[in-house]
C-alpha positions as CSV (number, residue, x, y, z in Angstrom):
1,X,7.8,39.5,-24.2
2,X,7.0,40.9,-28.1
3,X,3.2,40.6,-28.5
4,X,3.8,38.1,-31.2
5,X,5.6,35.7,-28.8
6,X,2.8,36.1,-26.5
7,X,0.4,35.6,-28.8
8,X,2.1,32.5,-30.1
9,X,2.7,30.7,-26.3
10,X,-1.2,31.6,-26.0
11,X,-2.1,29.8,-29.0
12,X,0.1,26.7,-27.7
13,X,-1.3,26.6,-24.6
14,X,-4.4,26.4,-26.0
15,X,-3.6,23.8,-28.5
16,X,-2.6,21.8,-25.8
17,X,-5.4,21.8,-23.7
18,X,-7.5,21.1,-26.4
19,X,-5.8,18.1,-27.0
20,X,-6.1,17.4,-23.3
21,X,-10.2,18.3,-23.5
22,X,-10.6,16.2,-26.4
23,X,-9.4,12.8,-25.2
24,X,-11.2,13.4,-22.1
25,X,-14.1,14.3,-23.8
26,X,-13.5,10.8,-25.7
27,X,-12.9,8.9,-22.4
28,X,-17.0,10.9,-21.3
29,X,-19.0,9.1,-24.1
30,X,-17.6,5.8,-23.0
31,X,-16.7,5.0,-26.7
32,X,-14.2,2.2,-25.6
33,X,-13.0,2.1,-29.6
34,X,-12.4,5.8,-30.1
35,X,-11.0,6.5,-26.2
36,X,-7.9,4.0,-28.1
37,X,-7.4,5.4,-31.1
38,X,-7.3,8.8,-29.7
39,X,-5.1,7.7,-26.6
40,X,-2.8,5.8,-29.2
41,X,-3.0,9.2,-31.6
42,X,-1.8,11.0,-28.3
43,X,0.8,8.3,-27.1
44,X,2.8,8.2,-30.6
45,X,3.1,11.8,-30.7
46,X,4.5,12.1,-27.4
47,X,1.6,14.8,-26.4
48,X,-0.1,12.6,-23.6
49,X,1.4,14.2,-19.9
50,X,0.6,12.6,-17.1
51,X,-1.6,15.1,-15.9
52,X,-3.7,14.3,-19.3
53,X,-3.7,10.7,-18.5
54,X,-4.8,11.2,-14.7
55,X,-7.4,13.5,-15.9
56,X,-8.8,10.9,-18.1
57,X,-8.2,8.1,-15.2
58,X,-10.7,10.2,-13.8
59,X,-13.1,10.3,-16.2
60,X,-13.0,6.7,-16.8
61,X,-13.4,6.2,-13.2
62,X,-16.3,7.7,-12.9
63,X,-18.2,6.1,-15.7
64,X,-17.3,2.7,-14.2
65,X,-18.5,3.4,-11.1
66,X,-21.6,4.8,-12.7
67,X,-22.0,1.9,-14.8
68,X,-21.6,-0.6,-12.5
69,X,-24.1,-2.8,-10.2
70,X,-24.4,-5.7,-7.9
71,X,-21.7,-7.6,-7.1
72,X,-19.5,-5.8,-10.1
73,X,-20.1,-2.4,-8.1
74,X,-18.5,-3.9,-5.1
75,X,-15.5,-5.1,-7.2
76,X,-15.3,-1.4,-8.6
77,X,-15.1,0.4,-5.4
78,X,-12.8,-2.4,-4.3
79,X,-10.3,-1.8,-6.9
80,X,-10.0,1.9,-6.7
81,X,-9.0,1.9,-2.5
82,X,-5.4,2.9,-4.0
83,X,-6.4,6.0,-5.4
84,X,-9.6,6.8,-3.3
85,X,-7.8,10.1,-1.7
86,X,-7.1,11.2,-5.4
87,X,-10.5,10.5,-6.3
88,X,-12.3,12.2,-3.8
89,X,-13.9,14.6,-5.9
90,X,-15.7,12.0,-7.9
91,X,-16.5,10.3,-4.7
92,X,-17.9,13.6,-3.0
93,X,-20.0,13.6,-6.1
94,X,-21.3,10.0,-6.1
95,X,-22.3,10.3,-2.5
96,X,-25.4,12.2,-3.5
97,X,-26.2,8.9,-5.8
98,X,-29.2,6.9,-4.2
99,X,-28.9,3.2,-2.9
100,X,-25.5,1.1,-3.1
101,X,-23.8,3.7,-5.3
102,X,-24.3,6.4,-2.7
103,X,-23.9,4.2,-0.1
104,X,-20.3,2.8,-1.2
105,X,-18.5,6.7,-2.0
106,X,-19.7,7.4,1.0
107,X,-18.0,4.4,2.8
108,X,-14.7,4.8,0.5
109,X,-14.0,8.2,1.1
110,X,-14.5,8.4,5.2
111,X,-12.0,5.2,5.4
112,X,-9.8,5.9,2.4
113,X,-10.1,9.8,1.1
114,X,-10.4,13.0,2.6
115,X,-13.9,13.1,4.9
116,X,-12.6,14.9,8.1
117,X,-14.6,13.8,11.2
118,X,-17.4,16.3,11.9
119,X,-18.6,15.8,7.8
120,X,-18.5,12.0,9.2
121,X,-20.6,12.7,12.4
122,X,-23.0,14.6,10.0
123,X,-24.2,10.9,8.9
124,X,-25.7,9.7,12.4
125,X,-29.0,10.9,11.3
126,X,-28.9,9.7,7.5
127,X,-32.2,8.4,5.7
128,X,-30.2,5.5,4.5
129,X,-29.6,3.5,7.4
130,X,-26.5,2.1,5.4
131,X,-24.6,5.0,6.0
132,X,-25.6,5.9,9.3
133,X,-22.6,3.5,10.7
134,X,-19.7,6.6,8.6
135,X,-20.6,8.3,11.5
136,X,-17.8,6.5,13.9
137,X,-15.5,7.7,11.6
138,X,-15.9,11.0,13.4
139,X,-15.8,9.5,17.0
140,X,-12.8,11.1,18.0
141,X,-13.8,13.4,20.9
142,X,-13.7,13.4,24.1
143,X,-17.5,14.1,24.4
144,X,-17.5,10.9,21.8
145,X,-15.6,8.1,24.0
146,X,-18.9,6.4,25.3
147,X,-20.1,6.1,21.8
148,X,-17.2,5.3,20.3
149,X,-17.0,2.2,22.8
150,X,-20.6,1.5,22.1
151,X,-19.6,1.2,18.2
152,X,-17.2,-0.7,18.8
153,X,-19.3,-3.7,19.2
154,X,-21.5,-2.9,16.6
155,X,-23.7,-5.5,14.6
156,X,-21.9,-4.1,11.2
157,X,-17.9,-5.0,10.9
158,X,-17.8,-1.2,9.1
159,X,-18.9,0.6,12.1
160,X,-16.9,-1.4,14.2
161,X,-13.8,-0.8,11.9
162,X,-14.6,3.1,11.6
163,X,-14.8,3.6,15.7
164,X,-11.4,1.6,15.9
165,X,-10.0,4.0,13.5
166,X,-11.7,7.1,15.5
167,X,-9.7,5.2,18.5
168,X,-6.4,5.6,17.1
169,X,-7.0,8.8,16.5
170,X,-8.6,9.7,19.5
171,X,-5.5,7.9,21.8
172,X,-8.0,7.5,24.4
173,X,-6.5,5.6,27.6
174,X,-10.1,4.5,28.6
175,X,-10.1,2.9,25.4
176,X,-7.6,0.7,26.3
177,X,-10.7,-2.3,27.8
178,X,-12.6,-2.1,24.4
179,X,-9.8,-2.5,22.0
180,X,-8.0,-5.3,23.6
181,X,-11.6,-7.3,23.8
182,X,-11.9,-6.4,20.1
183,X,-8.0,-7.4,19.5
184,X,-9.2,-11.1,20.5
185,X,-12.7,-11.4,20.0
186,X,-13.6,-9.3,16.6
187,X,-14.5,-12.2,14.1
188,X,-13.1,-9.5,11.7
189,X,-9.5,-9.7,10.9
190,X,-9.1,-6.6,9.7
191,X,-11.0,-5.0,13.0
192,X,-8.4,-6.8,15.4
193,X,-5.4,-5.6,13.8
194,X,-7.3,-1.9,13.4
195,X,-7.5,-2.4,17.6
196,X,-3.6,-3.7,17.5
197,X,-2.5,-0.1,16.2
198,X,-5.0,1.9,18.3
199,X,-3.4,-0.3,21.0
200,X,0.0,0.6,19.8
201,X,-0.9,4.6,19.7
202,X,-1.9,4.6,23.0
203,X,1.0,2.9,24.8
204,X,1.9,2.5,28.2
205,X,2.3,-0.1,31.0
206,X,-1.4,-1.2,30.1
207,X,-1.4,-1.8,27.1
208,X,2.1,-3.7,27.3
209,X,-0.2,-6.1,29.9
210,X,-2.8,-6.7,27.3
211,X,-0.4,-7.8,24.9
212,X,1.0,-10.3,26.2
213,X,-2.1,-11.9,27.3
214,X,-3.4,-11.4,23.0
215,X,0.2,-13.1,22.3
216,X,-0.9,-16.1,24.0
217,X,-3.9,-16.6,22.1
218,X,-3.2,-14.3,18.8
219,X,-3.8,-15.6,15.4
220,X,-0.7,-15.9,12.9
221,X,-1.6,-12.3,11.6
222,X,-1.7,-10.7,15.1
223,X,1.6,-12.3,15.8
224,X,2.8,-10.5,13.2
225,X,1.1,-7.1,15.0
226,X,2.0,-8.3,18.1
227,X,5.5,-8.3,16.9
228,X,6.2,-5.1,16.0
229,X,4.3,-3.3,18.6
230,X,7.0,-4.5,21.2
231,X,9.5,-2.6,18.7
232,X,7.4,0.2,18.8
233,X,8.4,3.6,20.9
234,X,5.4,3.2,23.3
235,X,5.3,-0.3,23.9
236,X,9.1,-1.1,24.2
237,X,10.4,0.6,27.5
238,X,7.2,-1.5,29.0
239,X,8.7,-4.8,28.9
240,X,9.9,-4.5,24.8
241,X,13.1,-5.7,25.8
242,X,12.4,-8.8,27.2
243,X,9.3,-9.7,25.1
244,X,11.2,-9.6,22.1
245,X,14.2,-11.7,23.8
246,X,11.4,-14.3,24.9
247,X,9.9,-14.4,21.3
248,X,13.1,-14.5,19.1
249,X,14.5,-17.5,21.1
250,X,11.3,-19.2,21.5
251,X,9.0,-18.5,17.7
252,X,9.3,-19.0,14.5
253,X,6.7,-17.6,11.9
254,X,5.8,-14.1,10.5
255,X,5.4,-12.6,14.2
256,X,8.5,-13.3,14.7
257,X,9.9,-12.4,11.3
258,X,8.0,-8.9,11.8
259,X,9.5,-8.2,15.6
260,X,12.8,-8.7,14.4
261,X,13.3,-6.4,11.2
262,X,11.5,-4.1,13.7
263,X,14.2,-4.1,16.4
264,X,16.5,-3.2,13.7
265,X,14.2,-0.2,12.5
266,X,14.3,0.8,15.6
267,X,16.7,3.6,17.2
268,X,19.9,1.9,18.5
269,X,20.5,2.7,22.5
270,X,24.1,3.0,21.5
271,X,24.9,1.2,24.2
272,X,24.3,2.8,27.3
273,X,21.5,0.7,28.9
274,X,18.6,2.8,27.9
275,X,14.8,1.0,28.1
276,X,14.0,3.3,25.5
277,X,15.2,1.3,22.2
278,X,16.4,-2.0,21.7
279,X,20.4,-3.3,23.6
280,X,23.0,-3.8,21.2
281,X,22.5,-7.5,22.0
282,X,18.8,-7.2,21.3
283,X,20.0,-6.0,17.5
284,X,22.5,-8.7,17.2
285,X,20.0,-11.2,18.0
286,X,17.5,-10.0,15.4
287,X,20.4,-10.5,13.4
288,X,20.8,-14.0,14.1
289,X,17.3,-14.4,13.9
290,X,16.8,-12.7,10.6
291,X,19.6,-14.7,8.9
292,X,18.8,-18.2,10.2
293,X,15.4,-17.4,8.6
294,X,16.8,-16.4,5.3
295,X,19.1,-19.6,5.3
296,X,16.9,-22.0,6.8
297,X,13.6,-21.8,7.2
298,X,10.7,-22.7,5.3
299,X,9.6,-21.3,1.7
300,X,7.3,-18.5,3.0
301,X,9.2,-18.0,5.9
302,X,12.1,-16.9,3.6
303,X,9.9,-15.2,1.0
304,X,8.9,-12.8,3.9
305,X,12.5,-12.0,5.4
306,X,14.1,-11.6,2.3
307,X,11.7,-8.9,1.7
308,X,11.8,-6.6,5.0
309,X,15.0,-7.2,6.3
310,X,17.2,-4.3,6.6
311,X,20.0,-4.2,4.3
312,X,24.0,-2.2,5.5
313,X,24.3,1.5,4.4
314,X,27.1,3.5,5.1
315,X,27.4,4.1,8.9
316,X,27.9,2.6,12.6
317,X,24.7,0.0,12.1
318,X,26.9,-1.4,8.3
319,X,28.9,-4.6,10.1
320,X,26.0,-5.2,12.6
321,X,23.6,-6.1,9.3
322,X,26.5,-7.2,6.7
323,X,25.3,-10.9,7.7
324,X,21.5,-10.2,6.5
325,X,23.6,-8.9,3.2
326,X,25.7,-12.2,2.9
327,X,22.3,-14.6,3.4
328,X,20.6,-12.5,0.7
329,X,23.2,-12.9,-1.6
330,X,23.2,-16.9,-1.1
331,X,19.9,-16.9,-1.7
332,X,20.3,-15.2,-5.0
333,X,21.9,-18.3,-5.9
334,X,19.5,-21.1,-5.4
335,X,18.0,-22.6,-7.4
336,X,14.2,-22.0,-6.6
337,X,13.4,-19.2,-9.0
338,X,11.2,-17.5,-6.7
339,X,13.5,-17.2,-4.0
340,X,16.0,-16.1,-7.1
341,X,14.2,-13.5,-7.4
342,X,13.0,-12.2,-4.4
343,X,16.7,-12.0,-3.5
344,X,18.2,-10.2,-6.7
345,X,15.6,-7.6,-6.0
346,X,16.7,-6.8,-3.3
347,X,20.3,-6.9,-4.4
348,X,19.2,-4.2,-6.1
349,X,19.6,-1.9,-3.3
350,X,23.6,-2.7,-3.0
351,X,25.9,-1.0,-4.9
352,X,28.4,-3.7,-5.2
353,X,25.7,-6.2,-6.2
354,X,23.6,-3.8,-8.7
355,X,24.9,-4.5,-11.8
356,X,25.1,-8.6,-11.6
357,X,21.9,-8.1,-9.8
358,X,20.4,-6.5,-13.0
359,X,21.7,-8.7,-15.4
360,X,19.8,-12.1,-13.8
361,X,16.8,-10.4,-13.8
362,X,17.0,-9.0,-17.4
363,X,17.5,-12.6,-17.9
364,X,14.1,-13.7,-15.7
365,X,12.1,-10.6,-17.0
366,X,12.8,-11.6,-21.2
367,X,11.4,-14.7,-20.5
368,X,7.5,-15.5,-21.9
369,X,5.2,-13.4,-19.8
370,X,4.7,-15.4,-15.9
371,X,4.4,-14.0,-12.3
372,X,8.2,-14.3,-11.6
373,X,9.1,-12.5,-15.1
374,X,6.6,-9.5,-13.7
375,X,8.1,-9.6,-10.8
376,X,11.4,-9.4,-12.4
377,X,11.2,-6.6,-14.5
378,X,9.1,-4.4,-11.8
379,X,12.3,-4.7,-9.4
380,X,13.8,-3.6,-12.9
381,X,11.3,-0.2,-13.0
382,X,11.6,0.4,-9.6
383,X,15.5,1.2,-10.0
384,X,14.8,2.7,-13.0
385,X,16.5,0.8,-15.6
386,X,14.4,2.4,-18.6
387,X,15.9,-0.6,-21.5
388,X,13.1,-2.7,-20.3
389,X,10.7,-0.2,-21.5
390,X,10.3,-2.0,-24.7
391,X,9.4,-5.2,-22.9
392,X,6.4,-3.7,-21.1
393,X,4.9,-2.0,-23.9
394,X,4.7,-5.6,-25.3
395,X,3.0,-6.9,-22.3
396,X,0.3,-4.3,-22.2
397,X,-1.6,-6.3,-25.1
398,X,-0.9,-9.6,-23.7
399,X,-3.5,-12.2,-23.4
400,X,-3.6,-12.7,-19.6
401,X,-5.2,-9.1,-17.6
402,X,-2.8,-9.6,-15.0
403,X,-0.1,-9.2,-16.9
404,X,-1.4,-6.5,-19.0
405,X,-1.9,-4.4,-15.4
406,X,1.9,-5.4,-13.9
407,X,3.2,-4.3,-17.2
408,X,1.5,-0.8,-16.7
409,X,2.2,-1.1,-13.4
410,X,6.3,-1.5,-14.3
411,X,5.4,1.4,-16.2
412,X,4.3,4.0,-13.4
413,X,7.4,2.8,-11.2
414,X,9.5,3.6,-14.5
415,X,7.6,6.9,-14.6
416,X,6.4,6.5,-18.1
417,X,2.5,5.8,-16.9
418,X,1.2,7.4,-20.0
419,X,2.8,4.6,-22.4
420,X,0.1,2.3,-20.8
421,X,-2.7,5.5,-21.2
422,X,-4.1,2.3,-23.5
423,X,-5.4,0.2,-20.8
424,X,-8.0,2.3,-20.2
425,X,-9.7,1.7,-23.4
426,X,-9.7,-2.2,-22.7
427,X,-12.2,-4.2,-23.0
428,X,-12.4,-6.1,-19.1
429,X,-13.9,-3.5,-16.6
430,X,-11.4,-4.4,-13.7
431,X,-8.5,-3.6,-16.0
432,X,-9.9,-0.1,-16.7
433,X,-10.6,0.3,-13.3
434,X,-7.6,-0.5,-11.8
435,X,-5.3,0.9,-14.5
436,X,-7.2,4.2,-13.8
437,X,-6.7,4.0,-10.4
438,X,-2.7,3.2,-11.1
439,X,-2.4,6.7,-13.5
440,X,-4.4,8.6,-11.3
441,X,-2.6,7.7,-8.3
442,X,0.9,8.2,-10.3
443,X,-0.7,12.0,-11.5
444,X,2.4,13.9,-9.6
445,X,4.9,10.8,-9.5
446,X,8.0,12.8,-9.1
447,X,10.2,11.6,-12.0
448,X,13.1,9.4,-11.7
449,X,16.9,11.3,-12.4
């Protein structure tokens, strides 16, 4: 290359990262006023990437977290769980932070970022006996089983949540006792389905014994565990079969709901007997299951088929599923908009159904700003349909914060994150937070074709 035309790229390049320095420089002095202007400036030109608007995510991340105390510093670290693995640098830094700040990085990046487990054992012998408990994090040997156990049943729901994590690592059969107790006794919900999935990793004839004895006296939201760990690969040649026979004759619910779009995840047998996946008539009973639910069954019931049942693609498994299609599409007609449009989104996914599909909720999504409009026009983003841009830019200065953050959130699933760069500038905390978190996270978004 001509040292002119070298000299030239050189000076672009460094135009543009000045541009990229500045704003971020901007976002560091917390100047809520001149961050918008300048991310406006940046916007209208075209100039803001989004690398430039993660890298200023960051920066405004950061400063809320700094900024923030008491029962708003909980909220913060709250918001960001999203993008906690992409914000692991700031959190590394924060750690060394005294008291709750410290205290909560710490915490966020073992169960959300990138702490591997001996940095997490490193914390048994903290000063602040809030962090001790990161520790079980890092329970995953085999020297560790006995202490993982003991954590288990810890006085602190983290430390019990971190050694059942350590557990599904760890896929310890002699942790097969502790984690069923903990499946039915934790008075954390969260901690009995962590136990669920370490249950589920380990697999085996055992654990297949322990669950139906948890079905019997499971919660709604272990049913719904429950119900897709029969599906799963080392649960289901243990009994699977006829579990999930017994349950979709006999339940209704979201355990019930869940085991059945999991059969259909699930690798066919094709036929030839195998205990390894689900019969044929196994799948055609989910089937049934899944499309008296979608036709019949209560509001919520419906809500939460419509939205994990497997739709037909091209292949063998197409006429086994074309009924779950045909129920969709019925419930694209009535007349409760919420169902409405729950079912055009995923109508969405059908190539024969697309384009009517995307007309209703053009219709839905132009209408004054409302959950189901949001909803509307991010099944819109989401299959890229880029003429309801214009819509969402309007929404990111709307009164409500929710509907600021969908429209922003529409945004990222459009691949156009940057348009929204704005929202970091606003004036409520939790939006900059979590619209931080959402352009941070969407950084290296591959971009729609």
């Amino acid at each position: 290359m001509p040292p002119l035309r070298v000299a030239l790229a050189a000076a672009l390049v460094s135009s543009l990262m000045a541009c990229g320095s500045g704003v971020t420089q901007t976002a560091r002095r917390g100047d809520q006023a001149a961050l918008a202007t300048a991310l406006r400036a940046r916007i209208d030109d075209g100039s803001l990437t989004r690398g430039d608007a993660a890298d200023v995510a960051e920066v405004v991340l950061e400063r809320e977290l700094r900024a923030a105390s008491g029962a708003a510093l909980a909220a913060r670290f709250r918001e960001i769980v999203g993008c906690a693995n992409a914000l692991s640098g700031v959190l590394s830094n924060l750690e060394d932070a005294q008291g709750e700040l410290g205290a909560l990085a710490a915490w966020t990046r073992a169960r959300y970022g990138d702490m591997g487990a001996s940095e997490a054992r490193r914390y048994a012998r903290h000063s602040d006996e809030r962090r001790r408990g990161i520790a079980a994090f890092g329970l995953v040997r085999d020297e560790d089983a006995d202490a993982r156990r003991h954590a288990m049943v810890a006085r602190d729901a983290n430390e019990r949540r971190a050694a059942l994590r350590a557990s599904l690592v760890a896929r310890d059969a002699g942790d097969v006792e502790a984690l069923a107790e903990a499946a039915r006794l934790d008075p954390d919900m969260l901690a009995r389905t962590d136990a669920l999935r370490a249950l589920m990793a380990i697999g085996g004839p055992k654990v297949a014994t322990k669950l139906r004895d948890l079905w019997t006296g499971g919660d709604t939201g272990l049913r719904g565990d429950l119900g897709l760990a029969w599906a799963s690969p080392g649960l289901f040649p243990h009994g699977g079969e006829a579990a999930l026979v017994s349950l979709l004759t006999s339940e209704r619910g979201a355990g019930a709901i869940e085991a059945a779009a999991g059969v259909l995840r699930a690798r066919s047998d094709g036929g030839d007997g195998s205990r390894s996946a689900p019969s044929p008539a196994l799948r055609a009973l989910a089937v049934a299951f899944l499309s008296r639910t979608l036709s019949n069954d209560v509001r919520r019931g419906r809500l939460h088929a419509v939205a994990i049942a497997p739709l037909p693609r091209r292949g063998a498994e197409a006429p086994l599923l074309t009924p779950l299609l045909e129920a969709i599409r019925a419930l694209a007609k009535e007349d409760d908009l919420e169902l409405r449009v729950a079912a055009l989104s995923r109508l969405l996914e059908s190539e024969p159904d697309r384009a009517a599909a995307t007309r209703e909720l053009e219709v839905v999504g132009g209408r004054p700003q409302g959950p189901l409009s949001r909803r509307a026009l991010f099944a819109l983003a989401g299959a890229g349909h880029r003429s309801i841009q214009a819509w969402l830019e309007r929404d990111l200065v709307a009164p409500d914060p929710e509907a600021r953050l969908s429209a922003l959130l529409s945004l990222v699933a459009l691949d156009r994150g940057p348009r929204g760069a704005t929202l970091l500038a606003d004036q409520d905390p939790s939006v900059r937070t979590r619209a931080a978190c959402l352009l941070l996270a969407a950084g290296d978004r591959p971009k729609h074709r």
